[in-house]
C-alpha positions, 0 to 999 in steps of 0.5 A: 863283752857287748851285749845285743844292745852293744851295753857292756856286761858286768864283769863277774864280780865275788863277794871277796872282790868287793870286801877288799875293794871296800876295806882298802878305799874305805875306813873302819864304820864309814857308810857305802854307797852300793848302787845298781842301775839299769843299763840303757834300752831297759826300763829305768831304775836305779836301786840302791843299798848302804852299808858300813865296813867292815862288810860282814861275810854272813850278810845274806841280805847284801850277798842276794842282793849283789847276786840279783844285780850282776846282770847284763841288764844293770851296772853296779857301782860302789861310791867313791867315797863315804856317805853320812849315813845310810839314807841319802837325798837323791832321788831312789834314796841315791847318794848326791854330793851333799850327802858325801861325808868326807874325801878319803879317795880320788879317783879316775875312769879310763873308758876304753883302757886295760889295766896295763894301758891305764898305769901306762897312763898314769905313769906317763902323767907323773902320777903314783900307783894306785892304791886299787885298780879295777876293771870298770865293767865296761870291755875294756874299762878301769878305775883307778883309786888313790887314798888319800893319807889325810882325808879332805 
């Protein structure tokens, strides 16, 4: 839903939501890239946190720190793919392209699609299932992620 400022909102998201969204896209020790970012018509900020999977369910500092962001005023992002470490060359300590460690996933965006209309896409482009699907954080918005068998 819209906020005033016609800015989506972030769907409600758990901590199990993100574990599994974590341990089917990522391998065991890769770095994550978690990335909070202030949505237009606030202030710009971009706020940034690593960690390596397994995600520990005791990790209080990673669950207040998803908790403080899942507002309507940020968006939050996890990286498609694994970093080298858990420092990065951007600006805010966020991740660039160099800092990518290997490919393990390909994925795309659907502004603009539930998820029935996006495997309808997917489908109508030859293209297999997804290994996860999940809502964007937009309205109607969905990523698609595929892993790969042999990383690039």
């Amino acid at each position: 839903m819209p906020t005033e400022n016609n800015s989506p909102t972030n769907h409600p998201t758990s901590f199990d939501q993100i574990k599994k969204h974590t341990e089917t896209i990522f391998a065991e020790n890769d770095w994550i890239e978690f990335r909070a970012l202030r949505i237009k018509g606030t202030a710009n900020k971009v706020h940034t946190l690593y960690r390596q999977v397994p995600l520990q369910d005791n990790d209080h500092s990673l669950i207040d720190w998803l908790d403080s962001h899942n507002l309507p005023s940020w968006g939050l992002y996890i990286g498609a793919n694994p970093r080298k470490s858990n420092s990065c060359s951007g600006a805010c300590n966020a991740a660039t392209d160099d800092d990518v460690e290997v490919f393990r996933t390909i994925f795309a965006d659907f502004d603009d699609a539930t998820h029935v209309e996006a495997l309808v896409r997917i489908e109508s482009a030859g293209l297999p299932h997804p290994t996860l699907l999940i809502s964007s954080g937009r309205a109607t918005g969905t990523h698609a992620y595929w892993r790969l068998e042999q990383p690039i």
